[in-house]
C-alpha positions as semicolon CSV with decimal commas, in nm:
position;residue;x (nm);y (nm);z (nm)
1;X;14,145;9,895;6,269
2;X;14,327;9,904;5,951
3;X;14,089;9,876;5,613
4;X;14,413;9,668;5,413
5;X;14,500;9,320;5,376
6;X;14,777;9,201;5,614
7;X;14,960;9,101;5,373
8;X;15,098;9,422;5,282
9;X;15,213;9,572;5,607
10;X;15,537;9,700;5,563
11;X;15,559;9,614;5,190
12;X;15,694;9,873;4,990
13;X;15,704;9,974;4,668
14;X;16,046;10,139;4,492
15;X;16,165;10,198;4,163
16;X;15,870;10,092;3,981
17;X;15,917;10,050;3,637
18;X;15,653;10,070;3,402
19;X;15,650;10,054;3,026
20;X;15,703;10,323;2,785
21;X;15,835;10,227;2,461
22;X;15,749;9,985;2,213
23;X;15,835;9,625;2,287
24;X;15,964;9,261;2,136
25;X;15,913;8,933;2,339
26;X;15,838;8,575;2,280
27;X;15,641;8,527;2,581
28;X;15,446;8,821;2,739
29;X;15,242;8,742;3,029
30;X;14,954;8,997;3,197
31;X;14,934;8,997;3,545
32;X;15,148;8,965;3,801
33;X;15,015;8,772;4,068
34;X;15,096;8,421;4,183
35;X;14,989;8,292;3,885
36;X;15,181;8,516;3,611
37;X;15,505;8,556;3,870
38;X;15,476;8,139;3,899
39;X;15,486;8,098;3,525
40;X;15,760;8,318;3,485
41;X;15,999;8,153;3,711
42;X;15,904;7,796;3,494
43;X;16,037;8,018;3,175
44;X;16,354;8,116;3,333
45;X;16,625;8,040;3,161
46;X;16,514;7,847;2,841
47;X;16,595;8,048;2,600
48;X;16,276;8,248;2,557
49;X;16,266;8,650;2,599
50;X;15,987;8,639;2,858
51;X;15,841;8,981;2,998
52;X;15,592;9,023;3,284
53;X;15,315;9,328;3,246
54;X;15,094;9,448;3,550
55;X;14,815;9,690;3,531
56;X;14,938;9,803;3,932
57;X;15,224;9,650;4,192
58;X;15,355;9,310;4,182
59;X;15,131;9,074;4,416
60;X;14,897;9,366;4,518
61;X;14,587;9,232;4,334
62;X;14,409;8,924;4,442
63;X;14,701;8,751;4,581
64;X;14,729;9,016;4,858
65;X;14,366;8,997;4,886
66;X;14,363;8,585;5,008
67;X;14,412;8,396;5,323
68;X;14,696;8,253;5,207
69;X;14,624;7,883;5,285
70;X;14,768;7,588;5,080
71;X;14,536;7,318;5,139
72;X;14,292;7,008;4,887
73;X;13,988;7,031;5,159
74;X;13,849;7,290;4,959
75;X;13,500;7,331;5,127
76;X;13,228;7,164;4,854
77;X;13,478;7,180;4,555
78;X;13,595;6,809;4,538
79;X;13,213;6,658;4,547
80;X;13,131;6,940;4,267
81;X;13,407;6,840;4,055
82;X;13,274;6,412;4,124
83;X;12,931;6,525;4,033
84;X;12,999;6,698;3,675
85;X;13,275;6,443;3,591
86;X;13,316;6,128;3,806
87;X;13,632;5,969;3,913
88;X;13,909;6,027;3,693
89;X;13,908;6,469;3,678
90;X;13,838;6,420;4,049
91;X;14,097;6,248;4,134
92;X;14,380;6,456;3,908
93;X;14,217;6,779;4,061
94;X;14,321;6,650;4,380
95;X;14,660;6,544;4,265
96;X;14,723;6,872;4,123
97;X;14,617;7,048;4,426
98;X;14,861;6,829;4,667
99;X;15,109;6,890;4,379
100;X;15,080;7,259;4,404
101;X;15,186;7,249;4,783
102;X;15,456;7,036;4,718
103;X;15,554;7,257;4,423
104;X;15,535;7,565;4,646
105;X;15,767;7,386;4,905
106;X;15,990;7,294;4,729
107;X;16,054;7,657;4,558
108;X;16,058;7,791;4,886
109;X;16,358;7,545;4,988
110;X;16,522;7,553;4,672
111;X;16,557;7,939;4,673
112;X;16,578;7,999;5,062
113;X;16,297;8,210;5,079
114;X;16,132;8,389;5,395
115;X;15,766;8,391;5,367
116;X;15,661;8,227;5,696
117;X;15,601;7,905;5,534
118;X;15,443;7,648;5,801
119;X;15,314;7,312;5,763
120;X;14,993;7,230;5,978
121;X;14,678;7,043;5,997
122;X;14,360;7,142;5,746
123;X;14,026;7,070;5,880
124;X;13,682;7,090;5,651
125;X;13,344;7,027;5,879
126;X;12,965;7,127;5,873
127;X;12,746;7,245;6,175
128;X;12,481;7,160;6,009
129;X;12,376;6,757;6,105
130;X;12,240;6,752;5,772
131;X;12,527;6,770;5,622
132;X;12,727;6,537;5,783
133;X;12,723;6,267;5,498
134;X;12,894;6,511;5,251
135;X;13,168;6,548;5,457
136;X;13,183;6,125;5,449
137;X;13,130;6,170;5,076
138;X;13,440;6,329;5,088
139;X;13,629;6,132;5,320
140;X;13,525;5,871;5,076
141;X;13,706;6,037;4,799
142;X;14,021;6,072;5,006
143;X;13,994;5,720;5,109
144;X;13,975;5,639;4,756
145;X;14,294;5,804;4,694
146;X;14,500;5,695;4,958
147;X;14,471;5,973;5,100
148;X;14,518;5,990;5,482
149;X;14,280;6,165;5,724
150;X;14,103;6,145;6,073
151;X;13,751;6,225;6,162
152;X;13,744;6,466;6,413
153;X;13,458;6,600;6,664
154;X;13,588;6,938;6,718
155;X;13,832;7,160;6,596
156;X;14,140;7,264;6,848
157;X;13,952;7,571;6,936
158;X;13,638;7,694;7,068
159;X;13,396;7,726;6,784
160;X;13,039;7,584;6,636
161;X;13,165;7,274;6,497
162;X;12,930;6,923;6,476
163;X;13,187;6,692;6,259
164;X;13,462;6,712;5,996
165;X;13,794;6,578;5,873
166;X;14,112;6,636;5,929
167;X;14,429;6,597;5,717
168;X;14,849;6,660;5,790
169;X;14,991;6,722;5,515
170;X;14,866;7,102;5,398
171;X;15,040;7,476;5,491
172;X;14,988;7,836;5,517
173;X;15,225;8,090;5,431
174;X;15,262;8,487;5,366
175;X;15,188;8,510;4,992
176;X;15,294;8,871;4,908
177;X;15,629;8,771;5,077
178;X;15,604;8,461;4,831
179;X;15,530;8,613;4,483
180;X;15,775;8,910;4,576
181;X;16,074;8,724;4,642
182;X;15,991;8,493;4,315
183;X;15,950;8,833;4,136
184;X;16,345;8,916;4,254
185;X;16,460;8,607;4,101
186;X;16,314;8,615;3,764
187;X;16,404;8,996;3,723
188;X;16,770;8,817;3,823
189;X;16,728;8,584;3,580
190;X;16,714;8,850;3,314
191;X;16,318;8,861;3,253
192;X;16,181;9,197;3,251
193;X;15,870;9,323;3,444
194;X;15,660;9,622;3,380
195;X;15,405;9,741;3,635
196;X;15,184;10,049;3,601
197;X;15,139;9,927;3,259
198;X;14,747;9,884;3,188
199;X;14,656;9,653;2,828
200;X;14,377;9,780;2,706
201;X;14,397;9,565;2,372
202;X;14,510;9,306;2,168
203;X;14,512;9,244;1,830
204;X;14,600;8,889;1,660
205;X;14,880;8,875;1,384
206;X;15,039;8,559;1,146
207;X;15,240;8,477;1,444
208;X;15,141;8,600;1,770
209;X;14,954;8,917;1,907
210;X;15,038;9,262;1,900
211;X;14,941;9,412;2,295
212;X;14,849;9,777;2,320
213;X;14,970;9,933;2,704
214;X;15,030;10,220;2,856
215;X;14,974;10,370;2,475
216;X;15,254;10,185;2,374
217;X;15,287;9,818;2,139
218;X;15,395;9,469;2,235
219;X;15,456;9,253;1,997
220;X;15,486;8,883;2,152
221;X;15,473;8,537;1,979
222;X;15,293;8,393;2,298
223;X;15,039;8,588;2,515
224;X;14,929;8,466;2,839
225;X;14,665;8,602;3,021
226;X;14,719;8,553;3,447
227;X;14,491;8,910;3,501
228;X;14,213;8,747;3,798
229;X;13,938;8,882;3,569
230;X;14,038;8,909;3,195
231;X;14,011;9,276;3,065
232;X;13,849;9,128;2,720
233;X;13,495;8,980;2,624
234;X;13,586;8,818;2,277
235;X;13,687;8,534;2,268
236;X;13,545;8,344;2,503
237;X;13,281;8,535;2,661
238;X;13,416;8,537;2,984
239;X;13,127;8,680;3,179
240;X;12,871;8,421;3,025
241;X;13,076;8,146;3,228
242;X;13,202;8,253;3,559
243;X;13,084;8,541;3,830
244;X;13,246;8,653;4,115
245;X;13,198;8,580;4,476
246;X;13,301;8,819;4,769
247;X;13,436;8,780;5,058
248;X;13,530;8,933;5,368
249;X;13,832;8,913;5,591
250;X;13,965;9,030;5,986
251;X;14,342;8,940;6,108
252;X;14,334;9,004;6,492
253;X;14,588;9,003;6,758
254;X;14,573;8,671;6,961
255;X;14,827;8,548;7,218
256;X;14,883;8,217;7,052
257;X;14,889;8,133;6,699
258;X;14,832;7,736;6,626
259;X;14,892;7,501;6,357
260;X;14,576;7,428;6,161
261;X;14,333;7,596;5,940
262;X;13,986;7,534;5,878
263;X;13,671;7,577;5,613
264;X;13,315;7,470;5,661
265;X;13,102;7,296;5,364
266;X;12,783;7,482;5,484
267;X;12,568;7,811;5,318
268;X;12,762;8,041;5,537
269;X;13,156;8,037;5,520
270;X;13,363;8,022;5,816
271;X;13,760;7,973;5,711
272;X;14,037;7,990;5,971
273;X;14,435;8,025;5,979
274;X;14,680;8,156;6,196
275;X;14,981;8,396;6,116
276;X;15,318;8,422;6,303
277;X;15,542;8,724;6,258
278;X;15,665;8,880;6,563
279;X;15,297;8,917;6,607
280;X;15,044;8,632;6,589
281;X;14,704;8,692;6,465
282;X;14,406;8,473;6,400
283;X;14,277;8,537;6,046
284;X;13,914;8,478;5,978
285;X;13,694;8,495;5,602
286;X;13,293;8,473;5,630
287;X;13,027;8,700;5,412
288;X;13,067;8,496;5,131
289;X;12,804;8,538;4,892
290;X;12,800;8,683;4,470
291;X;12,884;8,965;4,362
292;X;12,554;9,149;4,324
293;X;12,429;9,013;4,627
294;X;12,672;9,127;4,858
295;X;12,788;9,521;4,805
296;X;12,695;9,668;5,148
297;X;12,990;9,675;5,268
298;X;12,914;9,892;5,618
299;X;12,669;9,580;5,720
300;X;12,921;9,308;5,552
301;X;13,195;9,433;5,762
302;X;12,946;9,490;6,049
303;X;12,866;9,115;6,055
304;X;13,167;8,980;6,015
305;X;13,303;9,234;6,308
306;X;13,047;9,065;6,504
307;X;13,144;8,683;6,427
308;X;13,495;8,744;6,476
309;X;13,441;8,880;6,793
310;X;13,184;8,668;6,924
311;X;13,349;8,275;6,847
312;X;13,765;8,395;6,784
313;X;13,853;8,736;6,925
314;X;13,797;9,121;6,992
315;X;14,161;9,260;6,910
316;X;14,083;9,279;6,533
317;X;14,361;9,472;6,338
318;X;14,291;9,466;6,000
319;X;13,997;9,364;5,763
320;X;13,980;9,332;5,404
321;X;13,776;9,188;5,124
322;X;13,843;9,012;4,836
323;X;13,686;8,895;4,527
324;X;13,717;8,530;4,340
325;X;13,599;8,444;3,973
326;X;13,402;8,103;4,034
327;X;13,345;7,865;3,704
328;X;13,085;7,683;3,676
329;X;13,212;7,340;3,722
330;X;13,490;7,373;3,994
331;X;13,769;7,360;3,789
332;X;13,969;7,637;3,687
333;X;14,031;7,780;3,348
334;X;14,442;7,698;3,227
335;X;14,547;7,674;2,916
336;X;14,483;7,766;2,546
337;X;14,177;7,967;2,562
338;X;14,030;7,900;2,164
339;X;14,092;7,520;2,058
340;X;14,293;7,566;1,748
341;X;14,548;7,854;1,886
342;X;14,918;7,780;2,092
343;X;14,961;8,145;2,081
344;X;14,694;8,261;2,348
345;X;14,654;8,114;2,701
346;X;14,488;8,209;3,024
347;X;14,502;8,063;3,391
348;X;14,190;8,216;3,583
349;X;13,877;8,109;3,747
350;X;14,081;7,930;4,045
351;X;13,706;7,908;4,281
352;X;13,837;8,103;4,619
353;X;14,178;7,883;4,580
354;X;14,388;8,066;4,423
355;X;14,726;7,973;4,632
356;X;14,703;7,603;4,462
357;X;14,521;7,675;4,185
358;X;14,756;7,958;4,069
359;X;15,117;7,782;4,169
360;X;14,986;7,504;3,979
361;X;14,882;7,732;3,681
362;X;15,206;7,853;3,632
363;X;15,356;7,485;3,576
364;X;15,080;7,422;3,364
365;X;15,134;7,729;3,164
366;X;15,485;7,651;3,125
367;X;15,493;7,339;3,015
368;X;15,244;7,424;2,715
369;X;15,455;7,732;2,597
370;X;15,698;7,466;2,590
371;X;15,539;7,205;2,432
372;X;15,564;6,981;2,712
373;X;15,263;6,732;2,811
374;X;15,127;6,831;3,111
375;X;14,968;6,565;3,335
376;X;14,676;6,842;3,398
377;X;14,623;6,997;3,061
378;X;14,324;6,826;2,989
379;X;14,104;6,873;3,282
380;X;14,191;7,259;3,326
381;X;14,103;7,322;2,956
382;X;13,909;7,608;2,902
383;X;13,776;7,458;2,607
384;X;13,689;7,107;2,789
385;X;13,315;6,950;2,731
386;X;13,020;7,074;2,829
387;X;12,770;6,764;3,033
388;X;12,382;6,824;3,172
389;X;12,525;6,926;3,485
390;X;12,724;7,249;3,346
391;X;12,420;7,359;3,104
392;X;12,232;7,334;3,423
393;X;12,491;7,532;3,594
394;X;12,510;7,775;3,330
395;X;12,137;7,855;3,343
396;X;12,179;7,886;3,720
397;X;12,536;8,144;3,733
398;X;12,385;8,341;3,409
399;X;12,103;8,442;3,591
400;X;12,304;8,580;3,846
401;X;12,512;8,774;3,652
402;X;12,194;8,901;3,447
403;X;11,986;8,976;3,764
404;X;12,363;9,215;3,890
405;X;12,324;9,363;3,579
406;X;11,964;9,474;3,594
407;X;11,951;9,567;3,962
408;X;12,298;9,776;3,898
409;X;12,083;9,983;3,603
410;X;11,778;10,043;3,835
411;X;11,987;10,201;4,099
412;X;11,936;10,516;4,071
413;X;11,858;10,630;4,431
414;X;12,094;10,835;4,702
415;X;12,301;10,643;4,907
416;X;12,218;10,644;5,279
417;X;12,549;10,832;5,283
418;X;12,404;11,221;5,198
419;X;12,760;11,285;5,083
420;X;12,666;11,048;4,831
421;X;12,421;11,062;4,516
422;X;12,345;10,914;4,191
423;X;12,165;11,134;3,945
424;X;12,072;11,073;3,581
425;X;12,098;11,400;3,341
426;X;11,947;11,390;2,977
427;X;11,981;10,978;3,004
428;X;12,324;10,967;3,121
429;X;12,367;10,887;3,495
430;X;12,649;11,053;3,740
431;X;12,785;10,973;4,075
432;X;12,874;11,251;4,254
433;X;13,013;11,189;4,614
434;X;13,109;11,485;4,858
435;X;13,400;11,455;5,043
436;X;13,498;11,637;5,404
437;X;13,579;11,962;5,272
438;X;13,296;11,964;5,068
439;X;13,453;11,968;4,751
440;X;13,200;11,751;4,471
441;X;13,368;11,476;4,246
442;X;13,201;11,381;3,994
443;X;13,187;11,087;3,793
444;X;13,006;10,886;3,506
445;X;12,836;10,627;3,685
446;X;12,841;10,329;3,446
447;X;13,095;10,083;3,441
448;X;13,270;10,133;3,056
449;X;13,343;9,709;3,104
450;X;12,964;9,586;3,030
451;X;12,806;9,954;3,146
452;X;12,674;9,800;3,487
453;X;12,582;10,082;3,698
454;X;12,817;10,177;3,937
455;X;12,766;10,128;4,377
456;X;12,940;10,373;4,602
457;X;13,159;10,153;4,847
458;X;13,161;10,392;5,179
459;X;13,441;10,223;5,342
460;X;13,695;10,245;5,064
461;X;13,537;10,580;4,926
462;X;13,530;10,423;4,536
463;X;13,276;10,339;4,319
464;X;13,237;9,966;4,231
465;X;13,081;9,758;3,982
466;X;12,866;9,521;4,130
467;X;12,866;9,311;3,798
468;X;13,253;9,183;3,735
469;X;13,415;9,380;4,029
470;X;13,570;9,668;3,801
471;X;13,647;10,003;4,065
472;X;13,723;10,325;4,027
473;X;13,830;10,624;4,255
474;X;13,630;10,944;4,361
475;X;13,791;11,135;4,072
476;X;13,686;10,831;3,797
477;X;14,021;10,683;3,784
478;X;14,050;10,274;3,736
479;X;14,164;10,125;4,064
480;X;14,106;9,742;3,959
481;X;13,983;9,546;3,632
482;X;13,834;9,394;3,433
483;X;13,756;9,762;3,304
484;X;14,045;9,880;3,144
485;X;13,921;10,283;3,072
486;X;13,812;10,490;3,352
487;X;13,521;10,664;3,415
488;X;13,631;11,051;3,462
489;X;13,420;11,315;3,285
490;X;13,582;11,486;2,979
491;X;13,597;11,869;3,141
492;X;13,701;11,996;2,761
């Protein structure tokens, strides 16, 4: 088996620019996933200088971390969304989402591109009895919104299944193929992208924000902020409003791909697609669960081994994991991120669906550098009213980010791994693992984002911060954000 998302077989990555002189732009956005790479191509050509920044590759983040589905059943996220706000946000989220497909198709006509784009069927069922109102509750919602769908018994394949819906009109598609061909049309279009280029800072001037990277200044009239977990604690306090779920992934070799996908509403995730390339392979997500509550990654991987050959197939390929910033309400986080300030948006916090949530950022986004009205705008605002049900909510997600944070600083003992161990030296605590040649590499073991303590992830071989998802190699160097400084030991 390969330990890397499908997604990024046989991508490669040449002449990679990345930035090393000061810099002028009206528009700079951070991160260059779908959602920064979807905004750009709304900026082309209107007359703004717009410039893309990434802290590694194009697409090689989150986006190359997902299953890739485009789809509105969204497990338990359209009855969370009715419960904080009623009607009205409920049914625009579900517009916007259907609006994201269509906006994805569309581009994918429009500019010819190859990124195995296929529509098919979305199902979203329980196998729990109990549970078999919600899924009415949500049928109800469709129904409400003239929205088409059947009930259905069972899905098309062999799998624990007691009742669910099914709707026509979603898709799946290869989203690294997908941002990477948008990426060659903007850089066409004249708008310049940077990657290897980490922001460590920003600082806000009369009329925009001066960006430090790479050592290096940006000075842009606009900043927008697309990184999956923003680098920065003020403003907004970020980590007081969302945490991160985890979840892992298998793509295995099958003999016949078919056209659905599929997500339970239930405790324990099951999500299905297919993939056609040549090759068809069943992909498969379970071992969803927080952060902090779900680091072993030798027993996560274990389990989901064990599903995916038990109820889909044995020829498993590749496996992954990925992480998702969840918000407390369902609803992500696009748009200006203080009340008072067009110069500083974000588009985050997309819940585990990031393929709508982030194509439909990037329109968003657009329109409000533009000063265009955006049908959406309101109910994505990061700023947008608290009710009972989010202080409640709040209580609930701040606990769990508190209770990561204070198991993180009491783990101090050896992994089960003896080439691993965590030791603490005149108050200041070190990872050291061991590798095959028996050569030590030491590292501080505190995460320099919030100073969680740091988790040794044996199947990667990095150390990882079981707080906001922050990692770092065996020699201390930052592999993925929100930390923006790395944590090797000053040897002068």
């Amino acid at each position: 088996m390969i330990n890397k998302s499908l997604w990024l077989k046989g991508i490669k990555n040449n002449k990679v620019k990345a930035l090393k002189s000061t810099l002028y732009t009206d528009v700079l956005i951070i991160g260059g996933g779908i959602t920064g790479i979807s905004c750009a191509y709304h900026l082309m050509n209107k007359s703004l200088k717009v410039t893309v920044i990434d802290q590694g590759h194009i697409a090689h983040g989150v986006t190359a971390n997902t299953t890739g589905k485009l789809t509105y059943l969204q497990d338990i996220t359209i009855p969370k969304i009715e419960n904080v706000y009623g009607n009205e946000y409920t049914n625009l989220y579900i517009k916007s989402q259907i609006e994201a497909i269509e906006l994805v198709k569309n581009i994918i006509i429009n500019n010819n591109i190859n990124c195995n784009y296929e529509s098919n069927s979305s199902y979203l069922y329980t196998n729990d009895k109990k549970s078999i109102n919600k899924i009415k509750k949500i049928a109800n919602i469709l129904k409400r919104n003239n929205i088409p769908f059947k009930e259905r018994e069972n899905l098309p394949i062999k799998f624990p299944y007691t009742y669910g819906i099914k709707v026509d009109n979603t898709a799946v598609f290869h989203p690294v193929k997908y941002v990477r061909s948008l990426r060659t049309i903007i850089e066409e279009s004249g708008i310049e992208i940077y990657e290897n280029t980490n922001a460590t800072s920003f600082e806000k001037l009369p009329n925009g924000y001066m960006v430090t990277a790479n050592n290096q200044k940006i000075f842009t009239n606009k900043l927008v902020i697309c990184c999956h977990y923003p680098f920065f604690m003020k403003p907004f306090l970020m980590p007081l409003k969302t945490y991160l779920e985890k979840s892992y992934i298998t793509a295995g070799k099958i003999d016949k791909s078919r056209k659905f996908n599929a997500i339970n509403i239930d405790s324990e995730t099951h999500s299905i697609r297919y993939f056609s390339d040549k090759t068809d392979y069943l992909i498969y997500c379970s071992e969803s669960r927080p952060l902090g509550k779900n680091m072993d990654n030798i027993e996560n991987y274990s389990n989901i081994f064990w599903k995916t050959k038990a109820n889909l197939n044995d020829n498993i390929k590749y496996h992954w994991f990925n992480y998702d910033l969840m918000t407390l309400d369902g609803m992500p986080l696009i748009g200006y991120l203080e009340k008072d300030n067009k110069n500083l948006l974000i588009g985050t916090g997309f819940n585990t669906w990031g393929m709508t949530n982030g194509s439909i950022a990037g329109k968003v986004l657009s329109d409000l550098i533009q000063n265009i009205k955006n049908p959406y705008e309101d109910i994505f605002n990061p700023n947008r009213r608290f009710n009972i049900m989010k202080i409640f909510s709040t209580i609930n997600y701040n606990f769990k980010n508190m209770s990561s944070l204070i198991a993180s600083k009491l783990f101090i003992e050896n992994n089960p791994d003896n080439r691993v161990k965590v030791v603490e030296v005149e108050g200041i605590k070190y990872g050291i693992y061991t590798d095959e040649k028996n050569i030590e590499h030491k590292v501080l073991n505190t995460c320099p984002h919030l100073k969680c303590s740091l988790i040794f992830n044996d199947t990667d071989k990095t150390w990882d911060c079981p707080c906001h998802g922050s990692r770092f190699n065996i020699n201390g160097s930052i592999v993925k954000g929100p930390s923006v400084y790395s944590i090797k030991i000053d040897k002068n």
